[in-house]
TIKOL-953256 format. One record per residue: residue in three letters; residue number from 1; z, x, y of N, C-alpha, C, O in turn. Coordinates in steps of 0.001 Angstrom, whole numbers. Each point is the difference from the previous one (the first is absolute). Layout:
// TIKOL-953256
ala | NUM | Z | X | Y | Z | X | Y | Z | X | Y | Z | X | Y
...
END
This chain:
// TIKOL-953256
unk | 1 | -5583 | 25033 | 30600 | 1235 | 1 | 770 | 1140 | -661 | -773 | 1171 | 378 | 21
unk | 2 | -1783 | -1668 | -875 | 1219 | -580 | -739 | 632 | 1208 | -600 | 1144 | 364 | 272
unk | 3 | -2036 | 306 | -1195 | 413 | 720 | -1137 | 829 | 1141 | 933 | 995 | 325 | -648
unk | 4 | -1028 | 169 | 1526 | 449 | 787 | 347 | 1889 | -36 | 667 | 1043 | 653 | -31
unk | 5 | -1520 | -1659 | 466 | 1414 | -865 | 177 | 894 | -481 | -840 | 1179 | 296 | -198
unk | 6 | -1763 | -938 | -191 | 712 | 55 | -1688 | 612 | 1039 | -686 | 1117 | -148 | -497
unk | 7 | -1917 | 1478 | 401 | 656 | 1144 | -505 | 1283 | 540 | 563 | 915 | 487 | -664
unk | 8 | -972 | -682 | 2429 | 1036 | 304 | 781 | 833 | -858 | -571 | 847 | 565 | -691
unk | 9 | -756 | -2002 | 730 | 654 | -1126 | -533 | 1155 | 690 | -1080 | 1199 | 234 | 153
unk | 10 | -2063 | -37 | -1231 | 491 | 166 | -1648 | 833 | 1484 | 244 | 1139 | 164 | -435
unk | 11 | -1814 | 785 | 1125 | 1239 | 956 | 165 | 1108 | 138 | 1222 | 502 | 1021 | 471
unk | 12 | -320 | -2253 | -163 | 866 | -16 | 966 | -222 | 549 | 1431 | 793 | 795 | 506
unk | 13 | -1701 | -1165 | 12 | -362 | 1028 | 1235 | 288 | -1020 | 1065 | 679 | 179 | 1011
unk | 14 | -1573 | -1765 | -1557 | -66 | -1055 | 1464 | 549 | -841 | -1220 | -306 | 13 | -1192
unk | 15 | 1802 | -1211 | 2365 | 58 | -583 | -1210 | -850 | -1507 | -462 | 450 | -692 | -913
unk | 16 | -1791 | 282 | 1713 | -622 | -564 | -472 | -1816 | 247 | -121 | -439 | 945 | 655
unk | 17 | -411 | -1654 | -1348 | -1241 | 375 | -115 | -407 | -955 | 1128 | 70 | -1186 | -320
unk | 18 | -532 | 1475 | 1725 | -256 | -509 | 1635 | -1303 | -1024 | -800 | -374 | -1014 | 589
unk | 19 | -258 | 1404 | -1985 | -1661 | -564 | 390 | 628 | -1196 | -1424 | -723 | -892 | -445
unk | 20 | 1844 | 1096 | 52 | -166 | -970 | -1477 | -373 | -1491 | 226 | -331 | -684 | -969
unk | 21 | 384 | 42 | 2510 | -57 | -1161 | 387 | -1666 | -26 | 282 | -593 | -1065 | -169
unk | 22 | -83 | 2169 | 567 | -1532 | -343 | 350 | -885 | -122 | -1192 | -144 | 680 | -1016
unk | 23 | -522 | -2016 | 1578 | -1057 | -232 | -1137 | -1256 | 913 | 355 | -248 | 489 | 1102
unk | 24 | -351 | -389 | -2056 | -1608 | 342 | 421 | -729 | -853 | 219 | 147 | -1107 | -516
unk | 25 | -1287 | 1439 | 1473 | -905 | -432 | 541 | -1230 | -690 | -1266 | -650 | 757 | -721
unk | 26 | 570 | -1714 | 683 | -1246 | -61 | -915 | -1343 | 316 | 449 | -447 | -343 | 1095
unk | 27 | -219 | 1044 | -2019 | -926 | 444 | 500 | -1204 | -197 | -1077 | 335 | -259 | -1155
unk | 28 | -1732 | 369 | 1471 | -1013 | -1012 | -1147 | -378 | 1463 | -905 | -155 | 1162 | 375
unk | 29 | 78 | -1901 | -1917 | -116 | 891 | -876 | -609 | 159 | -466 | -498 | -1110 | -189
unk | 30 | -350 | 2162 | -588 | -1132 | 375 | -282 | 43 | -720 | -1790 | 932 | -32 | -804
unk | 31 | -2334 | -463 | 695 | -134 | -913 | -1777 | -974 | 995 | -319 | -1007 | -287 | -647
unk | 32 | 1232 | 1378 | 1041 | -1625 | 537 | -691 | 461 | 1204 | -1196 | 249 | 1204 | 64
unk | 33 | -287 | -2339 | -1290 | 970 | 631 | -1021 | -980 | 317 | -776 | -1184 | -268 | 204
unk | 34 | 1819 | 1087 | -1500 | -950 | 505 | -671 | -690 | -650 | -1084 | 530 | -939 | -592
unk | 35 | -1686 | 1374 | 286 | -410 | -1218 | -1411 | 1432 | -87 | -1293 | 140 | -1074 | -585
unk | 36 | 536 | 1901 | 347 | 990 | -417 | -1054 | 1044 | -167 | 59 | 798 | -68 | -935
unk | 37 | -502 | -80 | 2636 | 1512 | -773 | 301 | -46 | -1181 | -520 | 1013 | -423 | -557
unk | 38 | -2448 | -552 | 631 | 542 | -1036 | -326 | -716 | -265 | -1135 | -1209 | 148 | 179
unk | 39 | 1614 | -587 | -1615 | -412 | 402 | -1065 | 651 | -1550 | -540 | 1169 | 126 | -364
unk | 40 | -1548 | -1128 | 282 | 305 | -1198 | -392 | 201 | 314 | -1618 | -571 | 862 | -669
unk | 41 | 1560 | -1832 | 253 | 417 | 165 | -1379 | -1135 | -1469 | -169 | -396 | -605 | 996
unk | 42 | -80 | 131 | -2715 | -482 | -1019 | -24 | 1414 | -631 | -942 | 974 | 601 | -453
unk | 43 | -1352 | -2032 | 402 | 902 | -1147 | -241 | 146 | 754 | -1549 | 1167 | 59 | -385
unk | 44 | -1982 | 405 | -360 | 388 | 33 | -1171 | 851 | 1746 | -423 | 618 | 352 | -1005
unk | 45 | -974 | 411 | 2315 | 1103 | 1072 | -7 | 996 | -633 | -315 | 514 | 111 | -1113
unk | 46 | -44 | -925 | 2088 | 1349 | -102 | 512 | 1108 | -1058 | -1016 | 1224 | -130 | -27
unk | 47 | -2409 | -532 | -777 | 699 | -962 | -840 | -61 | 1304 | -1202 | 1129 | -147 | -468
unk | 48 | -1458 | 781 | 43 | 446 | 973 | -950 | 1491 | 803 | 384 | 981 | 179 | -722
unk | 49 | -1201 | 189 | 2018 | 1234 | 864 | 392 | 975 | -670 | -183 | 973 | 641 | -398
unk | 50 | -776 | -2159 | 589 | 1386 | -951 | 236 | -84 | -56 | -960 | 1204 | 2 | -257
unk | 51 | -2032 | -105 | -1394 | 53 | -565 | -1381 | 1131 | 1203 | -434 | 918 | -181 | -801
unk | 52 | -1160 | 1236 | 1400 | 779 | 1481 | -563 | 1229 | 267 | 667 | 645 | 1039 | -146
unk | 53 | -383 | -1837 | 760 | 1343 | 125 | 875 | 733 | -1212 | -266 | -481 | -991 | -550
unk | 54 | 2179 | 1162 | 1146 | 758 | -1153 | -76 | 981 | 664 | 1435 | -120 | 983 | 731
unk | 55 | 1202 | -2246 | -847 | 947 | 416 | 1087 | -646 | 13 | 1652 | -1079 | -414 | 425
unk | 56 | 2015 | 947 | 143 | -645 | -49 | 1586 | -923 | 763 | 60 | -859 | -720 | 509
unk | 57 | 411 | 1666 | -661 | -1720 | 752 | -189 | -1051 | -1316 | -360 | -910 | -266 | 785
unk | 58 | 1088 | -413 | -1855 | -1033 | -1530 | 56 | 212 | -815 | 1110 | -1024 | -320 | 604
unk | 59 | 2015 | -72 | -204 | 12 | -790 | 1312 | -418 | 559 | 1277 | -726 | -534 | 838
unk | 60 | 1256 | 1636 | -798 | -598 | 640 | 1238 | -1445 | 452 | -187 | -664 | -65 | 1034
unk | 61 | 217 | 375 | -1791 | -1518 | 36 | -246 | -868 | -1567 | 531 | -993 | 24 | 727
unk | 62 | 1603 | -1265 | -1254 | -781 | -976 | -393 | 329 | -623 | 1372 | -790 | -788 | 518
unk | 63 | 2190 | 1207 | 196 | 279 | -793 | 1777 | -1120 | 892 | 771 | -833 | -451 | 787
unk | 64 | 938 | 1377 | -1052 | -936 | 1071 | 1227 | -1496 | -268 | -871 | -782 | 664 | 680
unk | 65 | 293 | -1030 | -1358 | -1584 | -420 | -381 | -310 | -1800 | 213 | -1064 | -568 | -245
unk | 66 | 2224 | -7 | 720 | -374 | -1442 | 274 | 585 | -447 | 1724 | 158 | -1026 | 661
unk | 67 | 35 | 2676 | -474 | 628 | -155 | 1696 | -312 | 879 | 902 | 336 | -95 | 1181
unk | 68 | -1155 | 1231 | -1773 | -594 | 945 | 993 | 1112 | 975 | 1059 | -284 | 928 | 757
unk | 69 | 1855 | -1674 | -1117 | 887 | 1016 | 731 | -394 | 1397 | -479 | -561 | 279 | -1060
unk | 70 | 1178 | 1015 | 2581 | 238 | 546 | -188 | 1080 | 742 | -716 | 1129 | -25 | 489
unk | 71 | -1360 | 706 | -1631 | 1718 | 761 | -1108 | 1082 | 37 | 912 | 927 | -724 | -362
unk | 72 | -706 | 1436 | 1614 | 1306 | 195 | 783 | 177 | -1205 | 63 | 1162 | -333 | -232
unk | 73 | -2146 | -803 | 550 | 471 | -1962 | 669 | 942 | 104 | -1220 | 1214 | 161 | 121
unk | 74 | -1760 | -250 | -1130 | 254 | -762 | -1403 | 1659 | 606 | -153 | 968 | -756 | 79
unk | 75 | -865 | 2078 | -283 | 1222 | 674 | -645 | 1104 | -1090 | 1346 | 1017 | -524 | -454
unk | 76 | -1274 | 356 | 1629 | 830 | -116 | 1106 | 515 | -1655 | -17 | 871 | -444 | 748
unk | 77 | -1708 | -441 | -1898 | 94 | -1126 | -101 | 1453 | -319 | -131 | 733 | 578 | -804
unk | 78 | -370 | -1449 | 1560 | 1698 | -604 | -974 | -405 | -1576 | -567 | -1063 | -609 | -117
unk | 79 | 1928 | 419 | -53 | -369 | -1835 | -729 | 150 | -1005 | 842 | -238 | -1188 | -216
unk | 80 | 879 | 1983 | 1768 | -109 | -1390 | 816 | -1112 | 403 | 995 | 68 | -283 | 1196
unk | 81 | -912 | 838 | -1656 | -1402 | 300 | 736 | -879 | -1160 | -1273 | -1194 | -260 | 150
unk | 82 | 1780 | -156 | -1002 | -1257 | -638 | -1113 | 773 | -1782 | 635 | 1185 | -254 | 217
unk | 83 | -2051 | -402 | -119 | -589 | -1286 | 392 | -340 | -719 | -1639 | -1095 | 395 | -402
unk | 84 | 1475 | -906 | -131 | -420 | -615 | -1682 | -339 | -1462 | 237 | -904 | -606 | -573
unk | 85 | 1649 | 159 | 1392 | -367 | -1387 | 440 | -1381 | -732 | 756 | -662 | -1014 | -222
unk | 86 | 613 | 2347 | 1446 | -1331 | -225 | 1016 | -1002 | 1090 | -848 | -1208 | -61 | 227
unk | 87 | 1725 | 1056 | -1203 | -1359 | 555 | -704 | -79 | 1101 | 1102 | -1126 | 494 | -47
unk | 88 | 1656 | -96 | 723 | -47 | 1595 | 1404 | 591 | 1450 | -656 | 785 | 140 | -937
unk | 89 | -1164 | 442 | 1411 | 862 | 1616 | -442 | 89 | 600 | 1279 | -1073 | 498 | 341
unk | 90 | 2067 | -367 | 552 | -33 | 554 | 1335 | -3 | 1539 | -33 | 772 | 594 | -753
unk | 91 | -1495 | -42 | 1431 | -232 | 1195 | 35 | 434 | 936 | 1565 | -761 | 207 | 946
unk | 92 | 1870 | 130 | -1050 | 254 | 840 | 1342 | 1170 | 1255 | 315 | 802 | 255 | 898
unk | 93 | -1265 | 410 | -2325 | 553 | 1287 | 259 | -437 | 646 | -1389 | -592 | -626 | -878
unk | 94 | 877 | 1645 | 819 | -590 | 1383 | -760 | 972 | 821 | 17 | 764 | 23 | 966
unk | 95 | -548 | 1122 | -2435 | 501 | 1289 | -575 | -852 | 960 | 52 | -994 | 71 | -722
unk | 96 | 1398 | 950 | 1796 | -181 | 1286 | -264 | 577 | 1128 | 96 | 300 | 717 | 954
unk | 97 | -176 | -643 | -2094 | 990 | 1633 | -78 | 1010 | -442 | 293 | 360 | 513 | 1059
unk | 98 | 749 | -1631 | -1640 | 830 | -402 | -523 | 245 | -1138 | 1302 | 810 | -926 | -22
unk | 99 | -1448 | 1163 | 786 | 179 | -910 | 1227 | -317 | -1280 | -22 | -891 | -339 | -779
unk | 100 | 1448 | -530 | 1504 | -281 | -1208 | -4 | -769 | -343 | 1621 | 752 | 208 | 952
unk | 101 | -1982 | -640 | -657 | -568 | 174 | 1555 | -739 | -922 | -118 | -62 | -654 | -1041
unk | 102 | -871 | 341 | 2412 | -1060 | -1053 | 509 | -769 | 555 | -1015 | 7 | 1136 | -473
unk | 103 | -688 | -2144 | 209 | -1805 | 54 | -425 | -638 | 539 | 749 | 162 | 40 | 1220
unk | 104 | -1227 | 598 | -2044 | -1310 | 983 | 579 | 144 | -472 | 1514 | 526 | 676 | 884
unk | 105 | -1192 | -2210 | -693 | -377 | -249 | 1265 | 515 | -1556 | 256 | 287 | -865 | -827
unk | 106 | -275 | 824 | 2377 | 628 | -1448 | 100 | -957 | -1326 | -733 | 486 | -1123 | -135
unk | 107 | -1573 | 1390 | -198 | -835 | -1116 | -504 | 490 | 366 | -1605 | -447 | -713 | -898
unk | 108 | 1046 | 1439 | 681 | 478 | 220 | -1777 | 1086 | -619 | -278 | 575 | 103 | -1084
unk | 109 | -51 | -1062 | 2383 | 1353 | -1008 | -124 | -905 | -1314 | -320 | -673 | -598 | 839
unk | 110 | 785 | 274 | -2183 | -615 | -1434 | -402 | 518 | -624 | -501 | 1222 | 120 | 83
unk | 111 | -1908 | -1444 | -1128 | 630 | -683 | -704 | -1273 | -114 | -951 | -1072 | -482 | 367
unk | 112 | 1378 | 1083 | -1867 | -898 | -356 | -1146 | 53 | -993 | -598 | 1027 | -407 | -542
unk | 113 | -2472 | -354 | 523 | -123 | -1582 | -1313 | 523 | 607 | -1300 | -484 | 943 | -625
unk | 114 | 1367 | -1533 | 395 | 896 | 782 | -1519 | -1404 | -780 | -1285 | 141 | -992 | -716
unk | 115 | -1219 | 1785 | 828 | -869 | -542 | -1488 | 784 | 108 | -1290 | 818 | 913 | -114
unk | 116 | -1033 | -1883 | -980 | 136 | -165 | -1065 | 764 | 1218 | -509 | 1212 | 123 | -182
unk | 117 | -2356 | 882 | -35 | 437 | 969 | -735 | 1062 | 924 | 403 | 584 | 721 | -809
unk | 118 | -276 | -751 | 2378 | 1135 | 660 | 672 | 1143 | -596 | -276 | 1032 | 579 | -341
unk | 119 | -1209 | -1978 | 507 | 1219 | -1041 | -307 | 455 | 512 | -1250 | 1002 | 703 | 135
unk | 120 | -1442 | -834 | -1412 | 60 | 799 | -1282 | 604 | 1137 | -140 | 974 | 122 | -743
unk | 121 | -1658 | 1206 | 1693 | 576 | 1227 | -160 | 1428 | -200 | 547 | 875 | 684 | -532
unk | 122 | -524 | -1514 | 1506 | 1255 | 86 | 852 | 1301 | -1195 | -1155 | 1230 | -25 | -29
unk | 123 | -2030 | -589 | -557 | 1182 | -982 | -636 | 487 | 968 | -1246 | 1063 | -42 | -619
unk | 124 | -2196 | 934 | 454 | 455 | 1141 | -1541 | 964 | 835 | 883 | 1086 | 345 | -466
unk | 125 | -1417 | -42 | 1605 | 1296 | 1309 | 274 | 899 | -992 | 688 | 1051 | 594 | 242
unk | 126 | -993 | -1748 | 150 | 1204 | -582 | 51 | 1233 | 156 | -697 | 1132 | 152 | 460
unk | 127 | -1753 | -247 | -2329 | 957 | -70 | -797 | 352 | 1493 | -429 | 683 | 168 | -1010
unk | 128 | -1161 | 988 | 1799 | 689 | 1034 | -43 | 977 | 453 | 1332 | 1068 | 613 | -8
unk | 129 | -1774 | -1103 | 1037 | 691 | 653 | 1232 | 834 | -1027 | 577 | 567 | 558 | 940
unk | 130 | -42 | -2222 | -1021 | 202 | -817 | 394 | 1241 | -95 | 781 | 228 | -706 | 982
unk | 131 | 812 | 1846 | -1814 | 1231 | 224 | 114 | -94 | 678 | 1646 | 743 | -348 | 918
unk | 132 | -1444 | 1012 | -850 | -266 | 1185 | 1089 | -707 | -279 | 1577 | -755 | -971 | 49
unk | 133 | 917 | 1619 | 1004 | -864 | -328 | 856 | -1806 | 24 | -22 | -943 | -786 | 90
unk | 134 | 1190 | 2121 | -258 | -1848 | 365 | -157 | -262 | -876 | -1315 | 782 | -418 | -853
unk | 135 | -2266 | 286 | 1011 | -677 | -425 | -649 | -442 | 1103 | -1313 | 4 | -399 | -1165
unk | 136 | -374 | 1805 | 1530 | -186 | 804 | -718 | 909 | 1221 | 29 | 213 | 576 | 1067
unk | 137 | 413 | -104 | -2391 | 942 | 1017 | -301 | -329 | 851 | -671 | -615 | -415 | -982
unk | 138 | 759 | 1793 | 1037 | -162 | 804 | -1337 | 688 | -177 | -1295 | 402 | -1053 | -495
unk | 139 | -310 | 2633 | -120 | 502 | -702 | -1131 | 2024 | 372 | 253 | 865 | -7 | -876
unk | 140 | -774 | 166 | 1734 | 1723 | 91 | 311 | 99 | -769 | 1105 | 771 | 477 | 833
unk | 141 | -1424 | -1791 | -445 | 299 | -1138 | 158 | 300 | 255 | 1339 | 896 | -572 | 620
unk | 142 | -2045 | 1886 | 69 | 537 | 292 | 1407 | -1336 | -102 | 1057 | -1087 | 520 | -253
unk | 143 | 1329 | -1141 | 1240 | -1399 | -17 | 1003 | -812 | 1368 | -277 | 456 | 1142 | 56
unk | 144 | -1996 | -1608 | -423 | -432 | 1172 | -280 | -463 | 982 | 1112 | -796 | -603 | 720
unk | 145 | 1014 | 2076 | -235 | -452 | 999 | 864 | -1314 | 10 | 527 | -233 | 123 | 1202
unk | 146 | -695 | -261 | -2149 | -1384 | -312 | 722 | -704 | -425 | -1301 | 456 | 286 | -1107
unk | 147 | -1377 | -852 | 1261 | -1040 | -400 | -1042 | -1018 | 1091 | -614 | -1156 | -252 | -340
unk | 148 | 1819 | 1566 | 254 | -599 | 1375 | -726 | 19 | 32 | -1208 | -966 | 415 | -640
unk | 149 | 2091 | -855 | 69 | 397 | -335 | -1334 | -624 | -1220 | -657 | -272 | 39 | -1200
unk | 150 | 24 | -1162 | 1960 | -1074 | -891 | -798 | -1071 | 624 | 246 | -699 | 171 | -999
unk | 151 | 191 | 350 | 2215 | -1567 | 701 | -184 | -484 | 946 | -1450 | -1015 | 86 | -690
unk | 152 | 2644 | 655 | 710 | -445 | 977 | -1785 | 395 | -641 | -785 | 871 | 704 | -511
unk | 153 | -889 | -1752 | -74 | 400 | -765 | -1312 | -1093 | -856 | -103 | -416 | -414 | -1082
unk | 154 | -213 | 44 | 2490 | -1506 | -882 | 35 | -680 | 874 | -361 | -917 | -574 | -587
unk | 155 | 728 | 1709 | 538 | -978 | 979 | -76 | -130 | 321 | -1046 | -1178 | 125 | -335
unk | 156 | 2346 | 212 | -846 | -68 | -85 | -1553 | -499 | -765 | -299 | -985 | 155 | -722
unk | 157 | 1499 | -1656 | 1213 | -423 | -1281 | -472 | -1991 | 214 | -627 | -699 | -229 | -987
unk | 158 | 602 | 800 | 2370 | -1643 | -52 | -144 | -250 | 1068 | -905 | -868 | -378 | -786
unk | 159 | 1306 | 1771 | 487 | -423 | 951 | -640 | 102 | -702 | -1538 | -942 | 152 | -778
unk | 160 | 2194 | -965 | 365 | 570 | -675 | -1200 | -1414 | -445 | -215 | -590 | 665 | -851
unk | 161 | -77 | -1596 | 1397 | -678 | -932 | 394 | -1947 | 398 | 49 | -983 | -708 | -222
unk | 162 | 1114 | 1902 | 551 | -1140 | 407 | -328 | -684 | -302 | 1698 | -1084 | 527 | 248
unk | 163 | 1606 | -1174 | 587 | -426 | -383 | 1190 | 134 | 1112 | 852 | 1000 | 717 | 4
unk | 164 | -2621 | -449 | 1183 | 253 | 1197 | 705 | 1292 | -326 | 1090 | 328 | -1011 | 621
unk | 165 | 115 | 2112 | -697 | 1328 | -131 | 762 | -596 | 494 | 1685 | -741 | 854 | 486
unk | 166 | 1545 | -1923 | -56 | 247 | 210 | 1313 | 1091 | -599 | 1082 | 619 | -1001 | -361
unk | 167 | -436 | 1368 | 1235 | 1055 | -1077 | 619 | 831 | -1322 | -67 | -711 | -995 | 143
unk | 168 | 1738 | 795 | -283 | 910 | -1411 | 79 | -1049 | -1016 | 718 | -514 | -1035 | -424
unk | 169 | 380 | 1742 | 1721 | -452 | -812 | 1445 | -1449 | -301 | -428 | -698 | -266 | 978
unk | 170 | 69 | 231 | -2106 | -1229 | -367 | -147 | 205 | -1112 | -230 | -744 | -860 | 470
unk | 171 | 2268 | 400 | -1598 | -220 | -1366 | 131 | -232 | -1291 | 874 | -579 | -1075 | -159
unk | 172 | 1265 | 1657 | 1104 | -200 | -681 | 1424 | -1449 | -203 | 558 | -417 | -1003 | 579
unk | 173 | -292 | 2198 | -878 | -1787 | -153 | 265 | -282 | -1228 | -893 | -349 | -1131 | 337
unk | 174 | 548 | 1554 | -1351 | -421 | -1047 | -1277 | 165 | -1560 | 477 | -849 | -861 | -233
unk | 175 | 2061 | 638 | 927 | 116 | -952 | -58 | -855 | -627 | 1597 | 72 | -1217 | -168
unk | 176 | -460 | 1336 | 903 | -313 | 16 | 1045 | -1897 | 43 | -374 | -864 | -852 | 210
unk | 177 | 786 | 2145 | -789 | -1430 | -275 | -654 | -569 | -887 | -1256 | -1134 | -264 | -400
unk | 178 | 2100 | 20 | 84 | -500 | -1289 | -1065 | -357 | -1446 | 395 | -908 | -775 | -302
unk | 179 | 2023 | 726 | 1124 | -251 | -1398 | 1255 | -875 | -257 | 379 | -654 | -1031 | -155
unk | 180 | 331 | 2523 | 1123 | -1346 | -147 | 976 | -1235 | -193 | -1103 | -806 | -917 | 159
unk | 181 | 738 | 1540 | -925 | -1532 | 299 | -593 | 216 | -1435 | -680 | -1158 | -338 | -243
unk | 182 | 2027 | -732 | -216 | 99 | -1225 | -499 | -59 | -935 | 1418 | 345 | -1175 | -135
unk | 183 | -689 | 1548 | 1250 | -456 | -1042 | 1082 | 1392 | -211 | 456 | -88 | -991 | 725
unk | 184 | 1214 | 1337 | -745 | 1099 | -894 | 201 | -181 | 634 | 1655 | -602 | 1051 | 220
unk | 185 | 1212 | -1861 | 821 | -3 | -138 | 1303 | 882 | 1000 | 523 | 1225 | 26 | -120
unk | 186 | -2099 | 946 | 822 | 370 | 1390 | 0 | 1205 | 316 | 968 | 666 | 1035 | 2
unk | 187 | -465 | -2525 | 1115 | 916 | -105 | 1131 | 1264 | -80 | -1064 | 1027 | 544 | 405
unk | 188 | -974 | -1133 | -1671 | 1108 | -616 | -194 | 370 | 1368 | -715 | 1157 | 379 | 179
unk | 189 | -2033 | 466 | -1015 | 385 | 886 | -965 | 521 | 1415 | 1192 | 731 | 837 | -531
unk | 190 | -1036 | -629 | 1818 | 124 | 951 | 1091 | 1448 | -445 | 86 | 712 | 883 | -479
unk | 191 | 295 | -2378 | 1100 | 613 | -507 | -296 | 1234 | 526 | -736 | 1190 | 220 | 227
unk | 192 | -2015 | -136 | -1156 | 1116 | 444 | -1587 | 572 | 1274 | 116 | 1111 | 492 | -201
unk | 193 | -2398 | -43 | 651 | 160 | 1767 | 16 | 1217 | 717 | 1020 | 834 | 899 | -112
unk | 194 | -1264 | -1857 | 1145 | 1093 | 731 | 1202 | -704 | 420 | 823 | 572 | 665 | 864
unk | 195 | -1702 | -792 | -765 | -1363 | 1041 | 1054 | 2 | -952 | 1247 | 24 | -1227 | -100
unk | 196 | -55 | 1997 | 1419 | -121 | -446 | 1103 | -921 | -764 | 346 | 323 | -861 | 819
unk | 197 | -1368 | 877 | -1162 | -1031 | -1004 | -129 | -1026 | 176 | -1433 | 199 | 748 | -957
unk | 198 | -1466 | -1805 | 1203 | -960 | 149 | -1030 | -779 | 1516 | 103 | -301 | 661 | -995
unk | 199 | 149 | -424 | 1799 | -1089 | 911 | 325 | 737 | 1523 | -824 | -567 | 948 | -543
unk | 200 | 1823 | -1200 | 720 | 381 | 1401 | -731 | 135 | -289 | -2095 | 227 | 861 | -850
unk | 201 | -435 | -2122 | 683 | 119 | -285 | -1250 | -1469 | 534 | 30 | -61 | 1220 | -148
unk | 202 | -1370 | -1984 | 337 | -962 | 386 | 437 | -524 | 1234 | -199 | -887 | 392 | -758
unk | 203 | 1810 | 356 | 1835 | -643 | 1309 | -491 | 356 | 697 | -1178 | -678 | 961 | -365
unk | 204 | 1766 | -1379 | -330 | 636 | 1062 | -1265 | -1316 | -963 | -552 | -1141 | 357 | 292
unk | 205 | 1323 | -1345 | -939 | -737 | -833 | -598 | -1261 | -491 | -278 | -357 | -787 | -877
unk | 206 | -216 | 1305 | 1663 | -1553 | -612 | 200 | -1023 | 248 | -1047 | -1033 | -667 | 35
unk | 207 | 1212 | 1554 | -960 | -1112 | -325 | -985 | 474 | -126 | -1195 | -558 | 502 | -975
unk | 208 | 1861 | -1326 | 896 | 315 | -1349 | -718 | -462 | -1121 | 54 | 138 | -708 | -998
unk | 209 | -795 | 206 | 2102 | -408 | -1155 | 575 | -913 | 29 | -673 | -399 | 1165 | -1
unk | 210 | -673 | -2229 | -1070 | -1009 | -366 | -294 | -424 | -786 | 279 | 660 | -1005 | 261
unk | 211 | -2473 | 1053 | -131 | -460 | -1349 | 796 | -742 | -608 | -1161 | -535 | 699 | -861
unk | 212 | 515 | -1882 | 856 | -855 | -982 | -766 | -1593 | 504 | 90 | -667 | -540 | 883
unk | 213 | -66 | 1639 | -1819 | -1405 | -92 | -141 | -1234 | -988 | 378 | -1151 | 299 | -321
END
């Protein structure tokens, strides 16, 4: 119905879209993904890929592998969403398709422990983007449209690289599955993620988890 309204909208028929104010209903979502959606990169992929890169492609690689954001969070970052003092990265909105909107879901409004290595990636694109609002720019210094364009330049990265290629958003597995299978406390790493509770980290996750023999 949106879409349809909308169309009336854009060619002048009604002069507003009646549904642009209704949210959707949340409704529970199915995790029953496939074995190679989620395809964890290992620690030593990923330190090859950043050895072969520079510029915001290394930072944004090395913030989204020490922060588990989602690419749309990341591109949507400005600098007064970064916390340097308390060590936070606030997370509460997303790019898509040039748009600026809510996060996936209301539990995807957080606040990230800015780790070490994020702190790092964010003080390197400081000294490129500092002048600017966003945190991350292309290369004409303009909010980027969607994170399609880092997805195909990550993707060389790996072909360059000799690494099987697959998705941006694996890094995000990676980082989430490296945690867990290292014992780290799965409430806090669910947390990070933005997931409504444990049980849905849980289920993407579960045979990451190793038990002591």
């Amino acid at each position: 119905l949106y879409s349809i309204f909308e169309k009336a909208y854009l060619n002048n028929i009604i002069d507003t879209n009646p549904l642009s104010k209704v949210k959707l209903l949340a409704k529970s979502r199915s995790f029953n993904l496939k074995e190679n959606e989620i395809d964890p990169f290992s620690n030593n992929d990923i330190n090859i890929v950043l050895d072969s890169v520079n510029g915001y492609m290394h930072n944004f690689i090395k913030l989204m592998y020490s922060t588990g954001m989602r690419p749309g969070e990341i591109i949507a970052l400005t600098w007064a969403d970064i916390d340097f003092e308390k060590r936070l990265i606030k997370v509460n909105k997303t790019i898509v398709s040039g748009n600026v909107g809510d996060v996936k879901t209301v539990s995807s409004i957080r606040e990230i422990d800015m780790l070490r290595n994020a702190e790092i990636a964010l003080l390197n694109q400081r000294e490129l983007t500092k002048d600017y609002t966003s945190v991350f720019l292309n290369q004409s210094k303009k909010q980027f449209f969607s994170h399609d364009i880092i997805n195909k330049h990550f993707k060389l990265l790996l072909e360059k690289n000799d690494i099987k290629v697959r998705s941006l958003y694996n890094i995000r597995h990676s980082f989430a599955s490296q945690l867990i299978s290292k014992g780290i406390n799965i409430v806090w790493v669910s947390k990070m993620l933005g997931h409504k509770d444990v049980s849905i980290t849980l289920k993407i996750y579960t045979k990451f988890i190793k038990e002591d023999d």
